[in-house]
PQR file of N, CA, C, O and H, with PARSE charges and radii, in Angstrom:
ATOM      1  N   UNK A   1     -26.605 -26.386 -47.109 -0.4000 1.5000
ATOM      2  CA  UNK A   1     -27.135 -25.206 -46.470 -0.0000 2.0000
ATOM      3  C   UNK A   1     -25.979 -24.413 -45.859  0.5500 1.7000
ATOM      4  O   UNK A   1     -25.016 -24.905 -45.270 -0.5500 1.4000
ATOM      5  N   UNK A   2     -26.169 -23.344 -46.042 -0.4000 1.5000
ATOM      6  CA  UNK A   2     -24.554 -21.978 -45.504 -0.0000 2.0000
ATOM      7  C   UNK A   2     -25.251 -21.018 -44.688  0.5500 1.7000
ATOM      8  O   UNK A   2     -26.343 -20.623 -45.096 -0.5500 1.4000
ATOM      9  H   UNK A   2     -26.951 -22.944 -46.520  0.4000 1.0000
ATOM     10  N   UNK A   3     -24.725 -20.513 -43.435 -0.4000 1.5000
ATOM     11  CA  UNK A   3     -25.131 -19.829 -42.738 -0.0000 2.0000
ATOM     12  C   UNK A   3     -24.333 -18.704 -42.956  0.5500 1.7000
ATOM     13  O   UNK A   3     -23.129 -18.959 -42.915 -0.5500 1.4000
ATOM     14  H   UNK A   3     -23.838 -20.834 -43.104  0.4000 1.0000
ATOM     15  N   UNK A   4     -24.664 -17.378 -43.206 -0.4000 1.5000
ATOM     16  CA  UNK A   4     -24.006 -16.013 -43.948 -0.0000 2.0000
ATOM     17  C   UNK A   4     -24.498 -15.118 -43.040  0.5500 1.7000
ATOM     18  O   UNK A   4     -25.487 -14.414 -43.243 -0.5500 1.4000
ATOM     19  H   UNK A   4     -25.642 -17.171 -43.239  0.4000 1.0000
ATOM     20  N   UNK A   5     -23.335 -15.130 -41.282 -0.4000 1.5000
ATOM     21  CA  UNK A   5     -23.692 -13.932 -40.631 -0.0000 2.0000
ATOM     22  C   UNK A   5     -23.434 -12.639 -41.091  0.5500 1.7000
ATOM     23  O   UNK A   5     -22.722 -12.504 -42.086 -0.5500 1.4000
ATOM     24  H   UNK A   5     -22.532 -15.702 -41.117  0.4000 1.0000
ATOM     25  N   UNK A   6     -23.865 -11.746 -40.567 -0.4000 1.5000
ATOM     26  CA  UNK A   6     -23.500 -10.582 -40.842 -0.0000 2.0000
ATOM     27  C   UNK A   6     -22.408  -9.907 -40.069  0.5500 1.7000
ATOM     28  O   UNK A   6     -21.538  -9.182 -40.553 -0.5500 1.4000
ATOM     29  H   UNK A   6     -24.444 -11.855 -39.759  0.4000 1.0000
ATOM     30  N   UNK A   7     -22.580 -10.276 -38.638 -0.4000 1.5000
ATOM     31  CA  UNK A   7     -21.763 -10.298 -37.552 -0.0000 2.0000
ATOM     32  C   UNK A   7     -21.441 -11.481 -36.499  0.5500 1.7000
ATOM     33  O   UNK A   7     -22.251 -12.282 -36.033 -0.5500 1.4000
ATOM     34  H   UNK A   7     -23.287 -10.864 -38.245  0.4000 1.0000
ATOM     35  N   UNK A   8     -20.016 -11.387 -36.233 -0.4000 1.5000
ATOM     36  CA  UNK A   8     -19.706 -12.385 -35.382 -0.0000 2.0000
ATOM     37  C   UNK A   8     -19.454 -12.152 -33.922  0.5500 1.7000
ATOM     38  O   UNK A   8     -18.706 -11.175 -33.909 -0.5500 1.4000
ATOM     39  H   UNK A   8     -19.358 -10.736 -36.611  0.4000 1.0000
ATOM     40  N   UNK A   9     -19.685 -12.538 -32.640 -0.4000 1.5000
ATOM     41  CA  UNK A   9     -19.059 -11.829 -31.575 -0.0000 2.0000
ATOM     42  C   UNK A   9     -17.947 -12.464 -31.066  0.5500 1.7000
ATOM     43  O   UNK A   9     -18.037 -13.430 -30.309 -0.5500 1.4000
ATOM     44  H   UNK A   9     -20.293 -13.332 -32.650  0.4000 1.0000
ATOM     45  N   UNK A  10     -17.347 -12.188 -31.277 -0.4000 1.5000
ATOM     46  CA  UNK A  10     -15.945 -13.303 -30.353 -0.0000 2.0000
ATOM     47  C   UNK A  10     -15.458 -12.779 -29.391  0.5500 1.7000
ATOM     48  O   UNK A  10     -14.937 -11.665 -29.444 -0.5500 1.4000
ATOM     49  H   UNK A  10     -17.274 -11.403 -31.892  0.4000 1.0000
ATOM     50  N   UNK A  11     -15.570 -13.767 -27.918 -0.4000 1.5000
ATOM     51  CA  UNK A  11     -15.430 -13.864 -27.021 -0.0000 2.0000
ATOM     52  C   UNK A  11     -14.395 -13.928 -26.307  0.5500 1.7000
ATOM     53  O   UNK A  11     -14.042 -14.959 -25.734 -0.5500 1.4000
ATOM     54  H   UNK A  11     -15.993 -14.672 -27.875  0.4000 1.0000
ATOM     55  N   UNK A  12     -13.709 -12.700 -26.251 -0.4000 1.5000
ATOM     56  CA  UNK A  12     -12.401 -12.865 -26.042 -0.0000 2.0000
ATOM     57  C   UNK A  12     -11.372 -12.585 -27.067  0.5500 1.7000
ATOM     58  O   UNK A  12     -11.402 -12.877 -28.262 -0.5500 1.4000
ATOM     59  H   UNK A  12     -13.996 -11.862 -26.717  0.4000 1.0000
ATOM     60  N   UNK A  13     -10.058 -11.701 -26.106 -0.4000 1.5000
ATOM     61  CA  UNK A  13      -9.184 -11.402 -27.679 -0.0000 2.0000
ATOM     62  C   UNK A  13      -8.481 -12.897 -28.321  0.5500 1.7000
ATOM     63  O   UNK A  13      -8.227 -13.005 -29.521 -0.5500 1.4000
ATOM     64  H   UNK A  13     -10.033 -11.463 -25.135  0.4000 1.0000
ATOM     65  N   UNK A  14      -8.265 -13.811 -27.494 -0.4000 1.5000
ATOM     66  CA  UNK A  14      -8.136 -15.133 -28.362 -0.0000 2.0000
ATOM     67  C   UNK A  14      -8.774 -15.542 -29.698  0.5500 1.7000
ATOM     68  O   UNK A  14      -8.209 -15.805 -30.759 -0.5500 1.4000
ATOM     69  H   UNK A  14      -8.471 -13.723 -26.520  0.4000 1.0000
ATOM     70  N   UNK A  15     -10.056 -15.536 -29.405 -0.4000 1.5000
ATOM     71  CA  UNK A  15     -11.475 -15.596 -30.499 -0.0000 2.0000
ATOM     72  C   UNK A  15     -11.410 -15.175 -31.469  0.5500 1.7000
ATOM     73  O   UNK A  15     -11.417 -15.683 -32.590 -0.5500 1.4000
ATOM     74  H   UNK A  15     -10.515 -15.323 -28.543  0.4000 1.0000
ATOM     75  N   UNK A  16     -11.296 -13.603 -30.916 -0.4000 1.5000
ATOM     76  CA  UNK A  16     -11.173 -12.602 -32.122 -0.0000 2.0000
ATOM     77  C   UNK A  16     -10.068 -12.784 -32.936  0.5500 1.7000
ATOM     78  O   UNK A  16     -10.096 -12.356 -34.090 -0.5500 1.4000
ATOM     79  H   UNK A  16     -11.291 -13.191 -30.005  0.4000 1.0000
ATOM     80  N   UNK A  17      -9.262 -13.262 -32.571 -0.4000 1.5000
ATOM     81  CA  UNK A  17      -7.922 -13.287 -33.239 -0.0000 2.0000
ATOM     82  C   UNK A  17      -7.979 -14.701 -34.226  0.5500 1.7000
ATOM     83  O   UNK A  17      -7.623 -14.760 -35.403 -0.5500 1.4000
ATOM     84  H   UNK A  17      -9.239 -13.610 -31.634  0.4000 1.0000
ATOM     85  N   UNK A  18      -8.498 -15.743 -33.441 -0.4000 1.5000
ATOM     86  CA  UNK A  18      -8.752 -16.961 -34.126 -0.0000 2.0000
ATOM     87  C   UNK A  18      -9.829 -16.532 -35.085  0.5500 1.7000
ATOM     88  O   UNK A  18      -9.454 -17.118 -36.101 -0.5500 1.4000
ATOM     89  H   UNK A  18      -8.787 -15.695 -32.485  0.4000 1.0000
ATOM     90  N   UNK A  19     -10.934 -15.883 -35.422 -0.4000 1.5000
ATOM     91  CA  UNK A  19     -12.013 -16.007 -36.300 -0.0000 2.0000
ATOM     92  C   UNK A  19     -11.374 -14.622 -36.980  0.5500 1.7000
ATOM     93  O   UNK A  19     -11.817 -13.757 -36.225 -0.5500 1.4000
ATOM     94  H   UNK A  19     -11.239 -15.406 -34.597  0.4000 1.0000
ATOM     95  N   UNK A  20     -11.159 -14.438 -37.251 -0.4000 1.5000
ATOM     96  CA  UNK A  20     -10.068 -13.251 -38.217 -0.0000 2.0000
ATOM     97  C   UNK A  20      -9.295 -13.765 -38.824  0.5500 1.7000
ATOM     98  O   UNK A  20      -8.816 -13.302 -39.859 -0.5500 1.4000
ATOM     99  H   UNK A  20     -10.799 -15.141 -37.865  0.4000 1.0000
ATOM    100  N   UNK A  21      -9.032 -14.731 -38.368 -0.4000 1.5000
ATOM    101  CA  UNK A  21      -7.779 -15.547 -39.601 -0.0000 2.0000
ATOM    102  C   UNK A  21      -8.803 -16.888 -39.941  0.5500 1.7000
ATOM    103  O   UNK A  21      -8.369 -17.695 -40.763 -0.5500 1.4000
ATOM    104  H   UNK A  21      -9.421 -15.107 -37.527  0.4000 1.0000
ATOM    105  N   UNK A  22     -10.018 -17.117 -39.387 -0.4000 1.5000
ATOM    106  CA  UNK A  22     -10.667 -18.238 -40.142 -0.0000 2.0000
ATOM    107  C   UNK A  22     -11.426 -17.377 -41.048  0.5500 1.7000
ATOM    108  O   UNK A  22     -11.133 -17.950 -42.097 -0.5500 1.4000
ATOM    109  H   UNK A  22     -10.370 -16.461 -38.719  0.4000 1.0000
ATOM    110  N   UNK A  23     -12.312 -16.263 -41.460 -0.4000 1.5000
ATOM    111  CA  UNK A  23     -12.497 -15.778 -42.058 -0.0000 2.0000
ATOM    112  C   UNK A  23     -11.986 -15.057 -42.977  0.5500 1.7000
ATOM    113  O   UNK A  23     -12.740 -14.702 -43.882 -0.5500 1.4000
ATOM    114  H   UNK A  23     -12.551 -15.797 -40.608  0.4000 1.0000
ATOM    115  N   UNK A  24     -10.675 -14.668 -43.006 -0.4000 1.5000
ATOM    116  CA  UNK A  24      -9.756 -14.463 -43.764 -0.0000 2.0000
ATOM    117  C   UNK A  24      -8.796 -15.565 -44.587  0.5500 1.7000
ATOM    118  O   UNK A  24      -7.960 -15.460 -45.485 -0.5500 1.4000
ATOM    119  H   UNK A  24     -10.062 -14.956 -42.271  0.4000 1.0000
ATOM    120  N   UNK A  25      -9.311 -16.589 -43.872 -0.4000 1.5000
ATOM    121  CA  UNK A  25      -8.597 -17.630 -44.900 -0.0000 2.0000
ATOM    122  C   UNK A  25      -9.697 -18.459 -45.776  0.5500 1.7000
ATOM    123  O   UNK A  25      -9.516 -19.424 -46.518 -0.5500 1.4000
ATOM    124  H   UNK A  25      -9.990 -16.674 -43.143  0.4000 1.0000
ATOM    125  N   UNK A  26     -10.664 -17.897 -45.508 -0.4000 1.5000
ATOM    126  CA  UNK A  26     -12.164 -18.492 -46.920 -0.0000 2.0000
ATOM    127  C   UNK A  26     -12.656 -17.671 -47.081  0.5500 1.7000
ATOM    128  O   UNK A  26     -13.812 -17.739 -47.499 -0.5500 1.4000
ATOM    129  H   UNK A  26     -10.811 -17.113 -44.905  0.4000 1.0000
ATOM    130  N   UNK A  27     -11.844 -16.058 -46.758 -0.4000 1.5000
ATOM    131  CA  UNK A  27     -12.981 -15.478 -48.472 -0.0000 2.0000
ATOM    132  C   UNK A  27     -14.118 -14.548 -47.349  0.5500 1.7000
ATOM    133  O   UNK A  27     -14.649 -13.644 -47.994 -0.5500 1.4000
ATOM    134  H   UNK A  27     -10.905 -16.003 -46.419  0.4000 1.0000
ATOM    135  N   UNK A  28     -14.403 -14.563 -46.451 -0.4000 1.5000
ATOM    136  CA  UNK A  28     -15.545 -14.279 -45.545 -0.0000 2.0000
ATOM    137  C   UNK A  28     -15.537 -12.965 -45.250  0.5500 1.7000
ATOM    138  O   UNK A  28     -14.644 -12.350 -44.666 -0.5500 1.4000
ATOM    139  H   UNK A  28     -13.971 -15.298 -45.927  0.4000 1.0000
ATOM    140  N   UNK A  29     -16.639 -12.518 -45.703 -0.4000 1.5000
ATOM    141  CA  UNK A  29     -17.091 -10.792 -45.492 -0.0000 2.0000
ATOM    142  C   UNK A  29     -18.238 -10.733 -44.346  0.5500 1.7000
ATOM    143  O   UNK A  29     -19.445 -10.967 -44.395 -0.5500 1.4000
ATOM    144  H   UNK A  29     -17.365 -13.017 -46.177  0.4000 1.0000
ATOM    145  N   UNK A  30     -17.428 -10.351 -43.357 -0.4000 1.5000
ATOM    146  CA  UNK A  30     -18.509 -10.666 -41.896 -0.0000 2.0000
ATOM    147  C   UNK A  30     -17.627  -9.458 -40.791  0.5500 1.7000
ATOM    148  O   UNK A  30     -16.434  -9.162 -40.710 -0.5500 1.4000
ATOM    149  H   UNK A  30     -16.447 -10.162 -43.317  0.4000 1.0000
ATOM    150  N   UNK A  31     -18.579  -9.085 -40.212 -0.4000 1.5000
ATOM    151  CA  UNK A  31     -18.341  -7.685 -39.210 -0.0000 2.0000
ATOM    152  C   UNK A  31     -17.557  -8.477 -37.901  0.5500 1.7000
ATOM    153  O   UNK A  31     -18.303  -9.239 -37.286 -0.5500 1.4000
ATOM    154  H   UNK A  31     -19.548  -9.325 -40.278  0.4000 1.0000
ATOM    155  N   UNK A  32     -16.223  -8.395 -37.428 -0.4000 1.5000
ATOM    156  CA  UNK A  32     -16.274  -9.409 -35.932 -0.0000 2.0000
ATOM    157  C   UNK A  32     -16.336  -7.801 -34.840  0.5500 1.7000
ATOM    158  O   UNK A  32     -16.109  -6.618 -35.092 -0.5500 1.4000
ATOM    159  H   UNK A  32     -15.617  -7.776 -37.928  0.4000 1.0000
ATOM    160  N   UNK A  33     -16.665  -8.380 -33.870 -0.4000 1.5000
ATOM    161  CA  UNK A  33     -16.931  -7.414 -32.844 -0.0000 2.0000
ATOM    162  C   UNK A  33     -15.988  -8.196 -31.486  0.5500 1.7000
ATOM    163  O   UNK A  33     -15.358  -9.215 -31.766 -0.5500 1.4000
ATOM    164  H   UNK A  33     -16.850  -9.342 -33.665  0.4000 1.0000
ATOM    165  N   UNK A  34     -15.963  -7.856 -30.588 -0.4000 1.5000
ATOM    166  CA  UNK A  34     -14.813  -8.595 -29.271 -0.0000 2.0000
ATOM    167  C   UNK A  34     -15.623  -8.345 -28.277  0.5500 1.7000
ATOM    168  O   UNK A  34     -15.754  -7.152 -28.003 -0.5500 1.4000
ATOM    169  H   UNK A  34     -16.475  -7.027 -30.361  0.4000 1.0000
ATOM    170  N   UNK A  35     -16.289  -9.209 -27.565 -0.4000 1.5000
ATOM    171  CA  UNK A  35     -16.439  -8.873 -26.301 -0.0000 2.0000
ATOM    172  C   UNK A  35     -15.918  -9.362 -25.155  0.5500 1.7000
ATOM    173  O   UNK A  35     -15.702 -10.569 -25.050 -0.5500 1.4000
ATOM    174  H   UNK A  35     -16.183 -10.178 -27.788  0.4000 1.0000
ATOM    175  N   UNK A  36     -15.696  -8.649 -24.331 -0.4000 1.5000
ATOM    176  CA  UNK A  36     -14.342  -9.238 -23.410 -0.0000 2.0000
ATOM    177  C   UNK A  36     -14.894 -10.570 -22.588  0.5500 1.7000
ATOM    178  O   UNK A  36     -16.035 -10.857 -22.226 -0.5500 1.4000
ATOM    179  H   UNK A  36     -15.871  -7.668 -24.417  0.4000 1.0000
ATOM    180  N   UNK A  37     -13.824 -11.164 -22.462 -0.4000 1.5000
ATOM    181  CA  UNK A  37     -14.314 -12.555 -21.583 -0.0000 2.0000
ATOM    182  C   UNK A  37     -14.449 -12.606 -20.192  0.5500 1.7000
ATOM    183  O   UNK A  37     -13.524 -12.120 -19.540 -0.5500 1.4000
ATOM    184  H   UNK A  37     -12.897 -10.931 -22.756  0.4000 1.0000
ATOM    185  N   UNK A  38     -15.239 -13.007 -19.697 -0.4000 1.5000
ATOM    186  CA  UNK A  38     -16.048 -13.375 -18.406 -0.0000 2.0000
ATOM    187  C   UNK A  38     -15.020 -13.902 -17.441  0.5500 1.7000
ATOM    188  O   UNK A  38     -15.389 -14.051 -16.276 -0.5500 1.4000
ATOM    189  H   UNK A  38     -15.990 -13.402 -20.227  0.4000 1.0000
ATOM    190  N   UNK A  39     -13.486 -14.278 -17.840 -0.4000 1.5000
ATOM    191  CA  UNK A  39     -12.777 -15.341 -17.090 -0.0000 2.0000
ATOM    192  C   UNK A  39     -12.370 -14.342 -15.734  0.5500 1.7000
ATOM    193  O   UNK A  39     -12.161 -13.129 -15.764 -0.5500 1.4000
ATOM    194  H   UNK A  39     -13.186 -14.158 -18.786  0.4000 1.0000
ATOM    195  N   UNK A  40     -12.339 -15.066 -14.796 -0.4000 1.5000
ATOM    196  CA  UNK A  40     -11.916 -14.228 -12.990 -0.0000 2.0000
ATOM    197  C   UNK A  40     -10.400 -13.409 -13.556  0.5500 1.7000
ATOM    198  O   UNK A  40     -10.129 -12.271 -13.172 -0.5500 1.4000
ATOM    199  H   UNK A  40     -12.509 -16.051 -14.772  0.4000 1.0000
ATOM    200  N   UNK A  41      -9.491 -14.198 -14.522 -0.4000 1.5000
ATOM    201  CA  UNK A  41      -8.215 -13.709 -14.382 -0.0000 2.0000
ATOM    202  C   UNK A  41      -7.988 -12.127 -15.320  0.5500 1.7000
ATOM    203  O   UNK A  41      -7.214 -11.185 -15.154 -0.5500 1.4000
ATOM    204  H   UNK A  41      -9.711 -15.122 -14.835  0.4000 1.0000
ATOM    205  N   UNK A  42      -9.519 -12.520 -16.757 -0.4000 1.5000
ATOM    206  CA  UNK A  42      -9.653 -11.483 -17.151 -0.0000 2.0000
ATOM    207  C   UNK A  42      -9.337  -9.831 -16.688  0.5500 1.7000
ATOM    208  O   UNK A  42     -10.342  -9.399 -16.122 -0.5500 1.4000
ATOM    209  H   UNK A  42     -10.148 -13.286 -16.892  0.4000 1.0000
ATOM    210  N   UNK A  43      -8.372  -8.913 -16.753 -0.4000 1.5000
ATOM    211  CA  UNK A  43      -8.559  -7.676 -16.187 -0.0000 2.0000
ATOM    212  C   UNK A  43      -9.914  -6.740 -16.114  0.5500 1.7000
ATOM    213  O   UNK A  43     -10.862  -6.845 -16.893 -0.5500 1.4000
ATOM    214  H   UNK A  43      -7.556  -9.264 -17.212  0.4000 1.0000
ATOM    215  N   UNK A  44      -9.837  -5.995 -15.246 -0.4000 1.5000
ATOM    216  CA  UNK A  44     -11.238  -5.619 -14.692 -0.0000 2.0000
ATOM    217  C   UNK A  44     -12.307  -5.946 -15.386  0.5500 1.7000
ATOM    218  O   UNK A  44     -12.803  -5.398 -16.371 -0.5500 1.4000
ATOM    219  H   UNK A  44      -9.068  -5.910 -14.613  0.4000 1.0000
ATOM    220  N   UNK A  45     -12.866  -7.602 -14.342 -0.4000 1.5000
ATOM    221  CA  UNK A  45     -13.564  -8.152 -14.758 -0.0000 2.0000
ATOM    222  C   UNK A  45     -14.590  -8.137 -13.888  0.5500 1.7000
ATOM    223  O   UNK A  45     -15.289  -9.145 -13.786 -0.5500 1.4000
ATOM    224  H   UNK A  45     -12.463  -8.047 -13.542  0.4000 1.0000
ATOM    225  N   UNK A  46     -14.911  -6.743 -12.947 -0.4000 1.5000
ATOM    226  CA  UNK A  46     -16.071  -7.027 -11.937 -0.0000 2.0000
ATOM    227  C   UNK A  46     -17.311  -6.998 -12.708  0.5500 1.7000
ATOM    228  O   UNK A  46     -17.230  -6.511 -13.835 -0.5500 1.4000
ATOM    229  H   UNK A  46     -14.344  -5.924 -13.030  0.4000 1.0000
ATOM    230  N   UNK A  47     -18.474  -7.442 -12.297 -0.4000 1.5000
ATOM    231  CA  UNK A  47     -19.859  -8.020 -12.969 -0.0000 2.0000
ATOM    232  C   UNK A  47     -19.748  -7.864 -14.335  0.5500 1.7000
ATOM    233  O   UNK A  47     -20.317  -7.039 -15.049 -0.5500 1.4000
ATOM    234  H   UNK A  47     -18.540  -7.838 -11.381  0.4000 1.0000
ATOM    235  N   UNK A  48     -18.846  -8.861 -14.678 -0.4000 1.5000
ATOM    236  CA  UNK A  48     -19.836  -9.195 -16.147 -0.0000 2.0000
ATOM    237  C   UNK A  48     -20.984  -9.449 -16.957  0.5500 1.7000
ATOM    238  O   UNK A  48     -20.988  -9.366 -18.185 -0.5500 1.4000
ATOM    239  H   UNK A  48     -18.384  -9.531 -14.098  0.4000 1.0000
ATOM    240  N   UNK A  49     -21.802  -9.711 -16.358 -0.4000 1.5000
ATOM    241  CA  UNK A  49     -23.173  -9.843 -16.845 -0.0000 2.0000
ATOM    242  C   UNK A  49     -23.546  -8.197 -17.168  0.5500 1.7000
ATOM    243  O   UNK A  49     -24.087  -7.800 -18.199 -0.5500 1.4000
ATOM    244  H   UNK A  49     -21.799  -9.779 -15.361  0.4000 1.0000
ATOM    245  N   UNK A  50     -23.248  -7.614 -16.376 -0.4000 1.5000
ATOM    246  CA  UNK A  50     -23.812  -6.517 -16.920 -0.0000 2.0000
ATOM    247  C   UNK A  50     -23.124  -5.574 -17.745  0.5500 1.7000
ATOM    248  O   UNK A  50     -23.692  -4.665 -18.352 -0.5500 1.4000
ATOM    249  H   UNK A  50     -22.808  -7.936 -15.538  0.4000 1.0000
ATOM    250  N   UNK A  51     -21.959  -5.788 -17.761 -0.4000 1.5000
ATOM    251  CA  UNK A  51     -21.151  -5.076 -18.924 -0.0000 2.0000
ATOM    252  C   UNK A  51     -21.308  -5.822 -19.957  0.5500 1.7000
ATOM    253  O   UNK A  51     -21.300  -5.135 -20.979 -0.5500 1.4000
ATOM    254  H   UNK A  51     -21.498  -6.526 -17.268  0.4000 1.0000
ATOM    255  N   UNK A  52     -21.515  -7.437 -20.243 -0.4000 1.5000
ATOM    256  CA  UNK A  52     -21.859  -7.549 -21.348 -0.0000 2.0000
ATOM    257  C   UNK A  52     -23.218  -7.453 -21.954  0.5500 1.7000
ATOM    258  O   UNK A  52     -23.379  -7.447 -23.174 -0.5500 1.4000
ATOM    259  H   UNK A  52     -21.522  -7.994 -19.413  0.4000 1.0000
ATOM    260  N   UNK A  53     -24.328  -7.370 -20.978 -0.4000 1.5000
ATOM    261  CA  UNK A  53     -25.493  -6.443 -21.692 -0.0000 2.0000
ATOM    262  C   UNK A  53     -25.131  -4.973 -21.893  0.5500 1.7000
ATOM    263  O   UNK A  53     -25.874  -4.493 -22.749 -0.5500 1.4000
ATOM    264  H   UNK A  53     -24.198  -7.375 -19.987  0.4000 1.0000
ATOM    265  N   UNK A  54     -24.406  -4.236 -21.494 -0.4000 1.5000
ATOM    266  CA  UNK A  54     -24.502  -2.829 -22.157 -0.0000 2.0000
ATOM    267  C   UNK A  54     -23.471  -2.943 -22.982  0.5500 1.7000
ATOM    268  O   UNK A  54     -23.289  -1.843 -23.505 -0.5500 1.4000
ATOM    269  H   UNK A  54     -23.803  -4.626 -20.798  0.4000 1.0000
ATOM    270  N   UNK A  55     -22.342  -4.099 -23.538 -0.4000 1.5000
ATOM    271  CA  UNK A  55     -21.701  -4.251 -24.878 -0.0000 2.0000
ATOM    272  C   UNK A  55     -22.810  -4.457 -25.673  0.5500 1.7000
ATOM    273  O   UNK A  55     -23.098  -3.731 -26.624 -0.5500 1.4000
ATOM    274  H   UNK A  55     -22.489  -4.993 -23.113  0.4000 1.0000
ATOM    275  N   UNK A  56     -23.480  -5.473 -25.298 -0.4000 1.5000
ATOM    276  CA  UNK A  56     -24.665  -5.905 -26.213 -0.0000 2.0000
ATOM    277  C   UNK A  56     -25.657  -4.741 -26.993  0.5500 1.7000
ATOM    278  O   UNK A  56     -25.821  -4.686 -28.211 -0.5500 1.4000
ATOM    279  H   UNK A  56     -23.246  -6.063 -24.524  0.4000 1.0000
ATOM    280  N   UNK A  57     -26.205  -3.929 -26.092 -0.4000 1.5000
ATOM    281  CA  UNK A  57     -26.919  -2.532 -26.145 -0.0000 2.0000
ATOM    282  C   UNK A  57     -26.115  -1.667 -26.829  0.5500 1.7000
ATOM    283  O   UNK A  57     -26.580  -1.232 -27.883 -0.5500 1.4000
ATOM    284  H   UNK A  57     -26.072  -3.975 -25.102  0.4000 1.0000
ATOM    285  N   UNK A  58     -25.180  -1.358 -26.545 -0.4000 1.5000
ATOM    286  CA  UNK A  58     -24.294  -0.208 -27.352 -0.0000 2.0000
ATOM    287  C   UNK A  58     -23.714  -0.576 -28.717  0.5500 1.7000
ATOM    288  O   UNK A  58     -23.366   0.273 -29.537 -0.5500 1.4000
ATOM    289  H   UNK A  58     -24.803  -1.711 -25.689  0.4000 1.0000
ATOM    290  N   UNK A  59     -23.607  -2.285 -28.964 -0.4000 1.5000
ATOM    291  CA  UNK A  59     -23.499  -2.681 -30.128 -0.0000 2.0000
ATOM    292  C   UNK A  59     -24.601  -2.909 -31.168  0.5500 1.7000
ATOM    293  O   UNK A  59     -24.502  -3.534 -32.224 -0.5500 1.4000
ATOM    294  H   UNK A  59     -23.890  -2.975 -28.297  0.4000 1.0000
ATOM    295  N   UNK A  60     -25.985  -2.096 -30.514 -0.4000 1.5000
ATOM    296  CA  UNK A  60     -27.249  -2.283 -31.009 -0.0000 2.0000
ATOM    297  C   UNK A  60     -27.463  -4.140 -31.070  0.5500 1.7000
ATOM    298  O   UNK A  60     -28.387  -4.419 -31.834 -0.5500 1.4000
ATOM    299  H   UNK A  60     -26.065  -1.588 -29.656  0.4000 1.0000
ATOM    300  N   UNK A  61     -27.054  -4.918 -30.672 -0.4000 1.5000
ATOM    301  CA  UNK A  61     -27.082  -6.395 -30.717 -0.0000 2.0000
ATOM    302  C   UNK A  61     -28.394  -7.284 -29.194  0.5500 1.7000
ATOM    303  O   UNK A  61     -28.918  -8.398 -29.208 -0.5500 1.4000
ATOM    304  H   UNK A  61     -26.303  -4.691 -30.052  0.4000 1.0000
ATOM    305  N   UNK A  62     -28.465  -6.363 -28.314 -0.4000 1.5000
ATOM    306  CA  UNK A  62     -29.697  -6.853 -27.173 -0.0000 2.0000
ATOM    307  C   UNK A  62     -30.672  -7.424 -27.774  0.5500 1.7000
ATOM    308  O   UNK A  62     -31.079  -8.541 -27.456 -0.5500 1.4000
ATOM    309  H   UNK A  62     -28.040  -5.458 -28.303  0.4000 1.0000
ATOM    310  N   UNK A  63     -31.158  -6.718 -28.715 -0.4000 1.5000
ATOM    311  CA  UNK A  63     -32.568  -7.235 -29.385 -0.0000 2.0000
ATOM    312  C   UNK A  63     -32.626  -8.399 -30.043  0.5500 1.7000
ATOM    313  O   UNK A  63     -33.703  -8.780 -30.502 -0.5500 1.4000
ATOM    314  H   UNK A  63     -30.827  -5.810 -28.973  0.4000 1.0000
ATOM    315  N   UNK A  64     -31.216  -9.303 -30.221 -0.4000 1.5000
ATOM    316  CA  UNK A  64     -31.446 -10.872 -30.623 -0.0000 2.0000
ATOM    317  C   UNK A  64     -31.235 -11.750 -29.376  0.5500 1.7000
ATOM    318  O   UNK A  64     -31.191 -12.975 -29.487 -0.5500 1.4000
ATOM    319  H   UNK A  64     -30.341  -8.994 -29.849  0.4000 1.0000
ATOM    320  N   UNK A  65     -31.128 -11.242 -28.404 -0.4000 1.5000
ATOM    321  CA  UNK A  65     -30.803 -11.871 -26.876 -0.0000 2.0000
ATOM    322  C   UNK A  65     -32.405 -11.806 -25.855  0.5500 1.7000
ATOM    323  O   UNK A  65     -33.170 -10.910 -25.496 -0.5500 1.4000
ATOM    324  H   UNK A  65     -31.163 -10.247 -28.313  0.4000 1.0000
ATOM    325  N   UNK A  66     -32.325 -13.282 -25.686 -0.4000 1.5000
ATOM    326  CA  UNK A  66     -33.503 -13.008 -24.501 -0.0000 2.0000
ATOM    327  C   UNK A  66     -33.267 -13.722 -23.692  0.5500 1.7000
ATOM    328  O   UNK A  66     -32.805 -14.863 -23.661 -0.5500 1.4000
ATOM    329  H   UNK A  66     -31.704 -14.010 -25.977  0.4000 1.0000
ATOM    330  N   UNK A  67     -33.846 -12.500 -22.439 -0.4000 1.5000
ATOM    331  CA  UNK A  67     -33.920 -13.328 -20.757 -0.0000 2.0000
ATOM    332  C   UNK A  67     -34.598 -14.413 -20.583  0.5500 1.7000
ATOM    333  O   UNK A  67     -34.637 -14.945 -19.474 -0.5500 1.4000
ATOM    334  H   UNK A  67     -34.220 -11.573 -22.464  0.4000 1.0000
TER
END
């Protein structure tokens, strides 16, 4: 069984950087998107929760997320 996203979100520019070269090294036709990470040291990182629901929203992506 193969799971064939369409999109990936990676969490962080680490992520993104790591799943860009794992998908690029098998062939993988998949959308990655970045959303910034939650960490305190992160730069302007005040309330995350809610910047990553309006990443979520503006990436049209909310509607597979529930409260």
């Amino acid at each position: 069984m193969y799971i064939l996203p369409e999109i990936v979100i990676a969490i962080g520019e680490y992520m993104e950087r790591k799943t860009k070269d794992l998908v690029k090294n098998h062939n993988v036709k998949v959308k990655i998107i970045r959303m910034p990470h939650p960490s305190p040291r992160a730069k302007n990182n005040q309330n995350w929760p809610a910047k990553a629901e309006t990443f979520l929203q503006d990436s049209n992506l909310l509607q597979y997320f529930t409260k």
